[in-house]
ROZA-364170 format. One line per 4 residues: for each residue z negated, y, x of N, C-alpha, C, O, CB. Coordinates in pm, whole numbers, plus 50000, padded with zeros to 5 digits. Atoms other than C-alpha are relative to their C-alpha. Glycine has a CB too. Layout:
BEGIN
Z,Y,X,Z,Y,X,Z,Y,X,Z,Y,X,Z,Y,X ~ ...
END
This chain:
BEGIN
49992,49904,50110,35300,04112,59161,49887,49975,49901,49840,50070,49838,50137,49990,49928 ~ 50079,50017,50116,35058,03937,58928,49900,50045,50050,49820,50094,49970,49984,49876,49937 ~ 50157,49973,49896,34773,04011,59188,50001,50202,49941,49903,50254,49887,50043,49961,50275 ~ 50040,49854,49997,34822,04408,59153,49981,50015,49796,49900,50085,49736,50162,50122,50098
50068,49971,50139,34837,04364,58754,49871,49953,49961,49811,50012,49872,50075,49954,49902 ~ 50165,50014,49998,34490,04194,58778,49913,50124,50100,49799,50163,50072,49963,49831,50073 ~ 50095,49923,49945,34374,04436,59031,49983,50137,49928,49879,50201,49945,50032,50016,50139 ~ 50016,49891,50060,34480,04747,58786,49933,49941,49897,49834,50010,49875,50112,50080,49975
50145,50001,50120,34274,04586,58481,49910,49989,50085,49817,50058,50043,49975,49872,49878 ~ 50156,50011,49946,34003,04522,58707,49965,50175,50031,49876,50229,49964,49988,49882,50176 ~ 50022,49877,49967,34001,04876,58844,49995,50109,49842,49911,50191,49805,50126,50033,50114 ~ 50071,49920,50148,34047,05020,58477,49882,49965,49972,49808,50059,50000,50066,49975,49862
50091,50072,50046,33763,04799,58350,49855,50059,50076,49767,50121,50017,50042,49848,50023 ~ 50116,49975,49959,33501,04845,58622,49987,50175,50051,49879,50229,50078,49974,49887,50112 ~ 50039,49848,49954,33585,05243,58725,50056,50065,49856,49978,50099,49768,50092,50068,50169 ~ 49955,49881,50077,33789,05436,58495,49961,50001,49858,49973,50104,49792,50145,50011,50005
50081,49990,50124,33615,05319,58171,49837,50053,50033,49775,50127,49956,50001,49844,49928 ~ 50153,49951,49962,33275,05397,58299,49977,50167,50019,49902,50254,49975,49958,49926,50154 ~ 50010,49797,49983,33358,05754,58431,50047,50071,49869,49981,50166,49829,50131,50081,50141 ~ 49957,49943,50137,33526,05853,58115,49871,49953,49901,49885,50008,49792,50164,49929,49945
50101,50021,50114,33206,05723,57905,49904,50073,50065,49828,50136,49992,49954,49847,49953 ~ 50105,49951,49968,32986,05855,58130,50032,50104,50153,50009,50082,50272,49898,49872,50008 ~ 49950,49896,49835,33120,06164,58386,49884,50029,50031,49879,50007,50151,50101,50165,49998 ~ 50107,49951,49897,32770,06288,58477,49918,49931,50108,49860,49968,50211,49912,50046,49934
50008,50111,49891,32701,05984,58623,50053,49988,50104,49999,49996,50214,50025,49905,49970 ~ 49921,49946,49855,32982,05997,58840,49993,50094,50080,50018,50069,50197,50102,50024,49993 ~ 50016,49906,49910,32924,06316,58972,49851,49975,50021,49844,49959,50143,50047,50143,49957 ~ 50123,50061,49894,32575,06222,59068,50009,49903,50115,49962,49939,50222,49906,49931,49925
49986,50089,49935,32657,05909,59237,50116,50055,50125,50112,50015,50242,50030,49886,49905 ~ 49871,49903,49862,32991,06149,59452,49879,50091,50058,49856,50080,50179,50179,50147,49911 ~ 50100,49922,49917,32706,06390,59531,49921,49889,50073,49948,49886,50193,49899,50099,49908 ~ 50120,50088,49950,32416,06099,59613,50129,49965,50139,50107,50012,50251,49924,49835,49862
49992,50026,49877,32676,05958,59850,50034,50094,50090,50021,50059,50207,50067,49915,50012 ~ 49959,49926,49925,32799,06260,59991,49869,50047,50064,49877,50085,50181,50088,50088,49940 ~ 50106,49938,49906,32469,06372,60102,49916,49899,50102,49840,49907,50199,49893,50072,49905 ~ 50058,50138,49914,32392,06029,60203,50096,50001,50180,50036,49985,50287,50063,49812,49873
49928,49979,49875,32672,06068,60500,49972,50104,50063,49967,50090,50185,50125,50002,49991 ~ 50016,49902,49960,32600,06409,60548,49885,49969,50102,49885,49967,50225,49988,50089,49899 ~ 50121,50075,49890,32260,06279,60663,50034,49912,50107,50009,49943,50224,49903,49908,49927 ~ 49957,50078,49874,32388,06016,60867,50078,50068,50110,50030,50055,50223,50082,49889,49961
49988,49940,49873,32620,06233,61088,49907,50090,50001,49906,50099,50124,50124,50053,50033 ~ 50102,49903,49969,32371,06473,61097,49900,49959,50120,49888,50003,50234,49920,50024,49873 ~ 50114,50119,49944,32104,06229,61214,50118,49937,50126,50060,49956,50233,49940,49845,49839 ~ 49935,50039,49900,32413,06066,61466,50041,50133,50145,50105,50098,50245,50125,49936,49917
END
């Protein structure tokens, strides 16, 4: 149990504060990888 209450501050801390300070970031980085796979099966 103590493991998942460290893993939800960690997961607040390193994702959900970041996207909320900075959403355009995030949606760059969901696009960058999405086109990054796209390429790869493409290319497979």
């Amino acid at each position: 149990v103590d493991f998942l209450f460290y893993f939800k501050d960690l997961f607040l801390a390193l994702i959900v504060r970041p996207v909320l300070r900075d959403p355009f970031r995030m949606v760059i980085t969901i696009l960058g990888v999405a086109i990054g796979v796209a390429v790869f099966l493409s290319i497979q």
